[in-house]
KOLVO-772518 format. One line per 2 residues: number of its first residue (from 0); their letters; for each residue x, y, z of C-alpha. Coordinates in nm, 4 decimals. Layout:
# KOLVO-772518
NUM = A = X,Y,Z  ... $
//
This chain:
# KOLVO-772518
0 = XX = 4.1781,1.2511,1.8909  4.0736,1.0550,2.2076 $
2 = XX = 3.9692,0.7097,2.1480  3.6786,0.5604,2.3083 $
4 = XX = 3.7147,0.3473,2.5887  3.6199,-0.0175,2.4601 $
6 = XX = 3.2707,-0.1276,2.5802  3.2548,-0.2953,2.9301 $
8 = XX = 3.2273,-0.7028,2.8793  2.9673,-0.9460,3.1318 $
10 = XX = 2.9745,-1.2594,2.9282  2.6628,-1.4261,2.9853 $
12 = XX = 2.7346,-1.8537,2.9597  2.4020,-1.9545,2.8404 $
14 = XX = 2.3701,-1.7217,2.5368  2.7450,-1.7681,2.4433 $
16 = XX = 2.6919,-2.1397,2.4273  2.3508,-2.0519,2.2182 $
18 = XX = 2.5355,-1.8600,1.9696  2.8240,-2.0453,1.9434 $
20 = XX = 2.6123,-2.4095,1.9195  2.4715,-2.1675,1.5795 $
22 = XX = 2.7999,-2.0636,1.4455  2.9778,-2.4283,1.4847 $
24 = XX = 2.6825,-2.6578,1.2754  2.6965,-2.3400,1.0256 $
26 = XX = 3.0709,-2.3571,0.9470  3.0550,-2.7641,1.0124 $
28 = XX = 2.7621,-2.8344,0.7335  3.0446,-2.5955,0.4762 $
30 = XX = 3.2611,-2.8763,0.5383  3.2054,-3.0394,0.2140 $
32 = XX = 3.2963,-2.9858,-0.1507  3.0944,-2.6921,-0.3419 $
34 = XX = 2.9559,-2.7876,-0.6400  2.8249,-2.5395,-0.9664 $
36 = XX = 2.4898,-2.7240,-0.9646  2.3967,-2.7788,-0.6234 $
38 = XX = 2.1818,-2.5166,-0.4571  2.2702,-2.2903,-0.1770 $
40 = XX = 2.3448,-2.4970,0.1691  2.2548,-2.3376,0.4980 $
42 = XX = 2.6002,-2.2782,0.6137  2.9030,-2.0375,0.6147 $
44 = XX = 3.2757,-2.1436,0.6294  3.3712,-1.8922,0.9017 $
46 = XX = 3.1604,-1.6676,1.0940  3.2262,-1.4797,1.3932 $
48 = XX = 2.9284,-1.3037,1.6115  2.9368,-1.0634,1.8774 $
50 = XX = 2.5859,-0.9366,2.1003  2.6114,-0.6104,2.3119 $
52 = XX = 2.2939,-0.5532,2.5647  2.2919,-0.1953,2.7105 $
54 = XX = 2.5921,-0.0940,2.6058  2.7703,-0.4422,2.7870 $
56 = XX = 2.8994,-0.7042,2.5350  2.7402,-1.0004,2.6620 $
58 = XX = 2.8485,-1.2757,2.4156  3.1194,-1.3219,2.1393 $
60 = XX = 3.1425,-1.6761,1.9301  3.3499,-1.7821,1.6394 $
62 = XX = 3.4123,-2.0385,1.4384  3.5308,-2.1956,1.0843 $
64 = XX = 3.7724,-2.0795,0.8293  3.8766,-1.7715,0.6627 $
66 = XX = 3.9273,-1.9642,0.3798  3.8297,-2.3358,0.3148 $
68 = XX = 3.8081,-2.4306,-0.0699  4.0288,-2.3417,-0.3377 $
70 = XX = 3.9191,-2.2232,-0.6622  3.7571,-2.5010,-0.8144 $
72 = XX = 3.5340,-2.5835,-0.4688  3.7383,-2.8399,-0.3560 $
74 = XX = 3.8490,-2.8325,0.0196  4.1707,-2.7372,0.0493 $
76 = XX = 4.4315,-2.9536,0.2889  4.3951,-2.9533,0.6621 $
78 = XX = 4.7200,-2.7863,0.6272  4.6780,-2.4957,0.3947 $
80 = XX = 4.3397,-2.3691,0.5995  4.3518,-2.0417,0.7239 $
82 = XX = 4.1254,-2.0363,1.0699  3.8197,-1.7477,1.1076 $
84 = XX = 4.0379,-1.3898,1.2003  3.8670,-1.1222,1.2874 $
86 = XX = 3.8552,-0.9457,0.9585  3.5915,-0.9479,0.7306 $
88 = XX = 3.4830,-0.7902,0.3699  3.1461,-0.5667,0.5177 $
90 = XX = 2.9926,-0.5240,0.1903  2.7251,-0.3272,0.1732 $
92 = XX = 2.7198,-0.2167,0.5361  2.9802,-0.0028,0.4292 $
94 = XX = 2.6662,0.1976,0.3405  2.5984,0.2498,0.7149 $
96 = XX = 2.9374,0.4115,0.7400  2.8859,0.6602,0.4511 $
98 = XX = 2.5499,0.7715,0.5999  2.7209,0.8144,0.9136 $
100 = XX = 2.9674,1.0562,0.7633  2.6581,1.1986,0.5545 $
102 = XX = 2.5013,1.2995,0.8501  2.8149,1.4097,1.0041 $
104 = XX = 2.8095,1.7050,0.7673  2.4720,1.7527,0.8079 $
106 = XX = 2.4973,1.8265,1.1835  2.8390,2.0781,1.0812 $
108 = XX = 2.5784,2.2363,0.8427  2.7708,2.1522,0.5301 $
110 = XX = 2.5474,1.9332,0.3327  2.1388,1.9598,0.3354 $
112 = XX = 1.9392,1.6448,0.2835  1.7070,1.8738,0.0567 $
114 = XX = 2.0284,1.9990,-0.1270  2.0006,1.8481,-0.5339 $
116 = XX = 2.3209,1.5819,-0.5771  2.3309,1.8566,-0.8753 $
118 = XX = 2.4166,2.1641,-0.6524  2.7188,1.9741,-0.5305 $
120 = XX = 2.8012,1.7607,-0.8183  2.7188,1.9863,-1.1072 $
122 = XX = 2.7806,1.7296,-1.3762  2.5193,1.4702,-1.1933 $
124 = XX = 2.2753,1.6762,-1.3981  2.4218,1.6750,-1.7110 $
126 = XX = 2.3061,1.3102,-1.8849  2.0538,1.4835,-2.1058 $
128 = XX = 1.8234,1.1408,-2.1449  1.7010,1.1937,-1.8093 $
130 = XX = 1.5851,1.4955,-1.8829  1.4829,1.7869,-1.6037 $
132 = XX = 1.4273,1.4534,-1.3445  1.8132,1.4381,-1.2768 $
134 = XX = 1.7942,1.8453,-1.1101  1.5400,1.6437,-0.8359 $
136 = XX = 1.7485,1.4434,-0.6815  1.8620,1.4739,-0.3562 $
138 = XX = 2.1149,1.3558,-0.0920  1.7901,1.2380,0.0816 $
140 = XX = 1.6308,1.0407,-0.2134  2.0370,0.8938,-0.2211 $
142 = XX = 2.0348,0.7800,0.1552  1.6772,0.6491,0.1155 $
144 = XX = 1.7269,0.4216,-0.1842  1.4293,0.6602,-0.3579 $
146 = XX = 1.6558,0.8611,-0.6255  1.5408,0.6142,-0.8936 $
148 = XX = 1.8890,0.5046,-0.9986  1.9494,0.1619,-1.1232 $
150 = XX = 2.1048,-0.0968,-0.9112  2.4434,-0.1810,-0.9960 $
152 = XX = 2.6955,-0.0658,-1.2444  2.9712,-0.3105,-1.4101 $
154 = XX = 3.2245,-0.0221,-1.3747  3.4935,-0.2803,-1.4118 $
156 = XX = 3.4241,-0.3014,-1.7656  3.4649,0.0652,-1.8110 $
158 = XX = 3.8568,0.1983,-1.9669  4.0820,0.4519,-1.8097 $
160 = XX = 4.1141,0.5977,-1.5038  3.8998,0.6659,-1.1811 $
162 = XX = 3.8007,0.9776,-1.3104  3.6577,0.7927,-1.6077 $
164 = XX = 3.4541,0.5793,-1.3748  3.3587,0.8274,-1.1883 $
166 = XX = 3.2064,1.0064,-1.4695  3.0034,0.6680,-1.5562 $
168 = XX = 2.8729,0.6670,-1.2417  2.7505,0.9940,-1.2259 $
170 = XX = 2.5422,0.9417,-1.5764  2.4068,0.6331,-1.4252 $
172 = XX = 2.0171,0.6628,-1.5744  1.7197,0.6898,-1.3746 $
174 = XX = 1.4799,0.3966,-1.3671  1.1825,0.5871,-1.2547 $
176 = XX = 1.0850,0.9737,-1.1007  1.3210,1.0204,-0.8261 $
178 = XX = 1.1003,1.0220,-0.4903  0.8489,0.7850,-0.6126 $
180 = XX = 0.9666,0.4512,-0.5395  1.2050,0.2683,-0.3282 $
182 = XX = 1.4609,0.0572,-0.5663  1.7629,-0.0886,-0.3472 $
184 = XX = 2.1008,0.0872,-0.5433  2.4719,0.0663,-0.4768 $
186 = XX = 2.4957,0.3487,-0.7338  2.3056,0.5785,-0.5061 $
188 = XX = 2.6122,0.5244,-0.3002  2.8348,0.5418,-0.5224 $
190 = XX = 2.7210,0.8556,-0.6676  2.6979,0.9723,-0.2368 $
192 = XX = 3.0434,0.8819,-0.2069  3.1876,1.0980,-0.4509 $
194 = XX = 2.9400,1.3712,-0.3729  3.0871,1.3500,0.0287 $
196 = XX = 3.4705,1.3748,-0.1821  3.3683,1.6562,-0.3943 $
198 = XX = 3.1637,1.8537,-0.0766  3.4810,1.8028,0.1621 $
200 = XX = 3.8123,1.7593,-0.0427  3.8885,1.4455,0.1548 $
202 = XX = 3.8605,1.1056,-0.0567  3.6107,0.9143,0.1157 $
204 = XX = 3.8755,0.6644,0.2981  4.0194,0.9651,0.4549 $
206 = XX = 3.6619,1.1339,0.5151  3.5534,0.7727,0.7290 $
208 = XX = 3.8324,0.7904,0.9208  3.8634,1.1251,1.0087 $
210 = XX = 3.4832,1.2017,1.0851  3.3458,0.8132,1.2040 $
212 = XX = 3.5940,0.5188,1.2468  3.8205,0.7674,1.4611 $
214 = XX = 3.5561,0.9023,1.6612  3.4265,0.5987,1.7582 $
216 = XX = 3.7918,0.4439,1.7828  3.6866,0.2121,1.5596 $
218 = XX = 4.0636,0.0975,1.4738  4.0645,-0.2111,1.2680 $
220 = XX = 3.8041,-0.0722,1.0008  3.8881,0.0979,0.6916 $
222 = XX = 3.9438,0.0252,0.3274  4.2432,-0.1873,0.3691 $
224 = XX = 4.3501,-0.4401,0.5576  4.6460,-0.4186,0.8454 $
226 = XX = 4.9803,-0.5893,0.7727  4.9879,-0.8657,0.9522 $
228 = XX = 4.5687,-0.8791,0.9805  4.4056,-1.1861,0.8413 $
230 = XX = 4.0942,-1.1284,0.6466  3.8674,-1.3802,0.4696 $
232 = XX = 3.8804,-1.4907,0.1687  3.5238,-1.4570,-0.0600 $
234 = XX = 3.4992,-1.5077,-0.3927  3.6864,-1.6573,-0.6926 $
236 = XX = 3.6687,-1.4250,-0.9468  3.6187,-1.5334,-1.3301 $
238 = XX = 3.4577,-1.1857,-1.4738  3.6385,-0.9995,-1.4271 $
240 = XX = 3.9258,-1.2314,-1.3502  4.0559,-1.1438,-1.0105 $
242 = XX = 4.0957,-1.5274,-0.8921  4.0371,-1.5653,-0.5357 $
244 = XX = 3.9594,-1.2816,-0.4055  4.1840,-1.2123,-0.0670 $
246 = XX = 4.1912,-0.8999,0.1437  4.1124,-0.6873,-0.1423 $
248 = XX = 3.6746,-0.5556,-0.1761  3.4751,-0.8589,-0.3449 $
250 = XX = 3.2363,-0.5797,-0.4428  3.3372,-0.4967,-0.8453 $
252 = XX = 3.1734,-0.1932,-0.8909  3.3835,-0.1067,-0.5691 $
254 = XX = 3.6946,-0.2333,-0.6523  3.7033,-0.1078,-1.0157 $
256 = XX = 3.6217,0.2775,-0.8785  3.8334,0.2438,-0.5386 $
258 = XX = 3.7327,0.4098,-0.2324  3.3610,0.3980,-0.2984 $
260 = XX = 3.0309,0.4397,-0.1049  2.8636,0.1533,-0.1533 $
262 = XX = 3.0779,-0.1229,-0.0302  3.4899,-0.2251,0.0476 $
264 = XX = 3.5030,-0.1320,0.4095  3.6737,-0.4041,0.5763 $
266 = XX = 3.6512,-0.4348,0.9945  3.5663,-0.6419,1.3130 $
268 = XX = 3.2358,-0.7214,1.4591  3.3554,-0.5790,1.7905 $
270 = XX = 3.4512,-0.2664,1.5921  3.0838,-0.2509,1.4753 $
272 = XX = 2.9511,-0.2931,1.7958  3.0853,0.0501,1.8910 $
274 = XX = 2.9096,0.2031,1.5276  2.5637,-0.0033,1.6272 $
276 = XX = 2.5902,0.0984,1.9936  2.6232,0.4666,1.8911 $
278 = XX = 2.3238,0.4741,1.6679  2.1549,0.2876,1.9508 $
280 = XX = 2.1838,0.5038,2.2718  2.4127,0.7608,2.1195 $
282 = XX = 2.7429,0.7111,2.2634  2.9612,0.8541,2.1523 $
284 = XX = 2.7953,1.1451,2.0879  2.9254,1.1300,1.7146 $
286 = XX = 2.5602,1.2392,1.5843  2.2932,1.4809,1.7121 $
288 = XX = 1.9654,1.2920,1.8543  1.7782,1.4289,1.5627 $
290 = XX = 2.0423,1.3080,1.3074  1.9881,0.9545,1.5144 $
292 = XX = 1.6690,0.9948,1.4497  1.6932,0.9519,1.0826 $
294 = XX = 1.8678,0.6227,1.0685  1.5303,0.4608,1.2587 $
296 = XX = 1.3128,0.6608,1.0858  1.1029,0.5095,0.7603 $
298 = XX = 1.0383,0.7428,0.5325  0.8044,0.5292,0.3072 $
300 = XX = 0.4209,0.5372,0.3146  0.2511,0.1386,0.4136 $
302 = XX = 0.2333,0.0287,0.0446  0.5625,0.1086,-0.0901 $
304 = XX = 0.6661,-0.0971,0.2626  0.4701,-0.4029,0.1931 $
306 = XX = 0.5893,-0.4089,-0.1213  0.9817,-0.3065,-0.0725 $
308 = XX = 0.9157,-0.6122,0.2481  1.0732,-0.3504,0.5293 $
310 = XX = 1.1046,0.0016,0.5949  1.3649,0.2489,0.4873 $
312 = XX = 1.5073,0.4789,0.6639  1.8395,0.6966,0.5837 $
314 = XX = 2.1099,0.4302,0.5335  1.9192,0.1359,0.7765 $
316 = XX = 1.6437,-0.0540,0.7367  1.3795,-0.0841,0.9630 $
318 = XX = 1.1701,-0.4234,1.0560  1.3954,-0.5843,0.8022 $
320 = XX = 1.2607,-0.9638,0.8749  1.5856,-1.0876,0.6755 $
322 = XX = 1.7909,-1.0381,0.9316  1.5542,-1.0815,1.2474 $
324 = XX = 1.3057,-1.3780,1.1557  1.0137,-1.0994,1.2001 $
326 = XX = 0.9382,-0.7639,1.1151  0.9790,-0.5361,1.4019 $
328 = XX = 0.9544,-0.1871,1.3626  1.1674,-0.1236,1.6656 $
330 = XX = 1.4549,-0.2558,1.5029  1.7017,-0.1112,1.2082 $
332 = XX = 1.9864,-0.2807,1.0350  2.1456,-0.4145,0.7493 $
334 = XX = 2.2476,-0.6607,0.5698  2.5966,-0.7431,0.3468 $
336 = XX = 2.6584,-0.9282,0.0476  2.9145,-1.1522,0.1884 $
338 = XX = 2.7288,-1.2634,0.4254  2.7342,-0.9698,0.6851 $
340 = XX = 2.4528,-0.8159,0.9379  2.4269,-0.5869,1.2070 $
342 = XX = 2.0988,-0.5386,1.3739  2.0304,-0.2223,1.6173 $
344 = XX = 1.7404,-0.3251,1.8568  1.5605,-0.0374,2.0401 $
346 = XX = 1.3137,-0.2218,2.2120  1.5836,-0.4950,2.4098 $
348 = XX = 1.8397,-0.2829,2.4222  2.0741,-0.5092,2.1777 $
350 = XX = 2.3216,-0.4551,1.9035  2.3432,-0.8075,1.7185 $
352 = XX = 2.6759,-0.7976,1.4755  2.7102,-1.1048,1.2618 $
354 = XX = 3.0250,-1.1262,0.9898  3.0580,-1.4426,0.7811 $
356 = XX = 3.2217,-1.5179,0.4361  2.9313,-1.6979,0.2560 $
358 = XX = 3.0644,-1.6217,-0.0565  3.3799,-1.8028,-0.0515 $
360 = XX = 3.4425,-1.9422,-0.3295  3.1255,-1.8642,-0.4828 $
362 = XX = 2.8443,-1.6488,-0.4477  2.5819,-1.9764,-0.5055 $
364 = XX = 2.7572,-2.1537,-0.2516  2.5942,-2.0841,0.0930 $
366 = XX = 2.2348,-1.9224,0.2397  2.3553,-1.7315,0.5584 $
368 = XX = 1.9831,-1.6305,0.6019  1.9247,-1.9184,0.8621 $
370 = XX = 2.2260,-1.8310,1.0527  2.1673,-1.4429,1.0675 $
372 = XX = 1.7990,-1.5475,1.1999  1.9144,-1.7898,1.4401 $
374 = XX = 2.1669,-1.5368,1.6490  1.9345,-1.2396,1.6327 $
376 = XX = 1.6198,-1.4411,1.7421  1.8721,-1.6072,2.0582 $
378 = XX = 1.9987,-1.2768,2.1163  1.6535,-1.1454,2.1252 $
380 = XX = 1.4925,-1.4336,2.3591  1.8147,-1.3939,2.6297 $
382 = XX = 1.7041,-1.0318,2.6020  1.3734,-1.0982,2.6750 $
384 = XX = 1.4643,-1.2418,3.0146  1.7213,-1.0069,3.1540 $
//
């Protein structure tokens, strides 16, 4: 396997200085003890950004910690302060990956969108108290958040072996008629990821690495971290009782089932950039231009996305104002729980990448919303004028 050549750098001054002015009062206001009972403060303790425009990387910032506070809140030492790395806990944009790989079948002409998770996964079908609903479910109502799954799973609480989990997930009730409504799901993921394992024999570590992160030499992303690597730290961990959580997925559902769909990727924003800049202009020709299509593409009608608050389409989201301060429908991304984003914008030519560890050492802590607003609207305005 060839690896990619890295993308060509122009470092533009101005929007470096922009984005890293951002980063440094975000990981400065963390600077302080966390509390229980204070509310969320608009601030990260590391964060590391990285903007591409037309396939050129034209800005890369970093700053803060990979892990500031020990498990009580309190700020550790000057001493025993690990600086920002470069490796960070994606969350839920692992979903991105495990379309990616979805659709990489699709274009071999192993998997149909159409197909029933049930044709694959025979045993999907099987929890009787959903009745004949479970049979219409597809891979496309899985990648579209529309299979009418619930949203999260505490697998962790579930005995024995992954094969036990496994089977949890796949009884995982419907909520409502698959098809009919859009209800955001890591099970859907879940329940993708093992259908990808069951459709190609490969566990779905091996799968991403063999069919995406290769292809797009994307070499310091996968489900563990490097020796040597530093990644940062997230959450401390009462229920289940993990402590601080280091270098291992913060995601529990995740962790408990191991190699899973919906989260516990770990990589790089410039390894991203390659992922966002492929579903952006399509190189490296991983996909087809219609399979590219599909992750820009939202498949629900006006209502459901006025309700929902942004488009869906397989894997991305489209005009998701979280992550861009507006809703425009020219843009696609996601967003992670621990604070990550990567935004894909069509219409200036920009892939925005954005990794942070807001939940370290509590989810409550921090409100990285301001932040991932603040470097895709600069990003966005430099673009504007080049």
């Amino acid at each position: 396997m060839i690896t990619p050549p890295a993308l060509p750098e122009r470092l533009d001054a101005e929007l470096g200085a922009v984005v890293g002015d951002l980063l440094r009062a975000a990981t400065d206001a963390a600077t302080a003890p966390v509390r229980p009972s204070d509310p969320p403060r608009p601030a990260v303790p590391g964060a590391v950004a990285v903007v591409a425009h037309r396939g050129t990387v034209v800005a890369r910032a970093r700053s803060g910690y990979a892990e500031l506070f020990d498990a009580d809140g309190a700020l550790l030492p000057e001493a025993l302060r690990r600086p920002v790395g470069d490796v960070f806990d994606l969350a839920s944009l692992t979903k991105l990956l495990t379309t990616t790989a979805a659709l990489v079948q699709v274009d071999a002409g192993a998997l149909d969108l159409d197909a029933a998770v049930a044709d694959v996964v025979p045993e999907f079908a099987d929890a009787a108290a959903d009745g004949p609903a479970r049979g219409r479910v597809t891979v496309h109502h899985l990648l579209t958040h529309t299979a009418g799954l619930l949203d999260v799973l505490d697998l962790w609480r579930t005995d024995g072996d992954r094969a036990a989990r496994a089977h949890r997930v796949l009884a995982a009730p419907l909520l409502s008629e698959p098809g009919t409504t859009h209800r955001y799901s890591c099970v859907g993921f879940l329940v993708l990821g093992l259908l990808l394992e069951r459709l190609t024999g490969l566990d779905l570590p091996a799968l991403l690495a063999t069919t995406v992160t290769g292809p797009l030499g994307m070499t310091s992303t996968g489900y563990s971290v490097a020796p040597g690597a530093v990644a940062a730290a997230t959450e401390h961990q009462v229920d289940p009782p993990r402590g601080m959580v280091r270098g291992a997925v913060h995601d529990e559902a995740a962790w408990a089932l191991g190699g899973a769909g919906n989260a516990g990727v770990f990589s790089t924003a410039e390894d991203l950039v390659r992922l966002g800049e492929m579903v952006r202009a399509g190189r490296p020709a991983l996909l087809s231009g219609r399979a590219r299509a599909l992750l820009r593409t939202n498949v629900l009608g006006p209502e459901e996305t006025a309700r929902v608050g942004y488009g869906q389409a397989l894997g991305f989201r489209v005009g998701d104002a979280s992550a861009l301060g507006e809703a425009d429908p020219t843009a696609i991304g996601h967003t992670g729980f621990t604070g990550t984003s990567l935004v894909v914008d069509a219409r200036n030519d920009l892939v925005v990448v954005l990794l942070t560890n807001r939940v370290h050492p509590a989810r409550t802590a921090f409100d990285v919303g301001p932040l991932r607003v603040g470097v895709a609207r600069a990003a966005r305005e430099w673009a504007g004028r080049h």
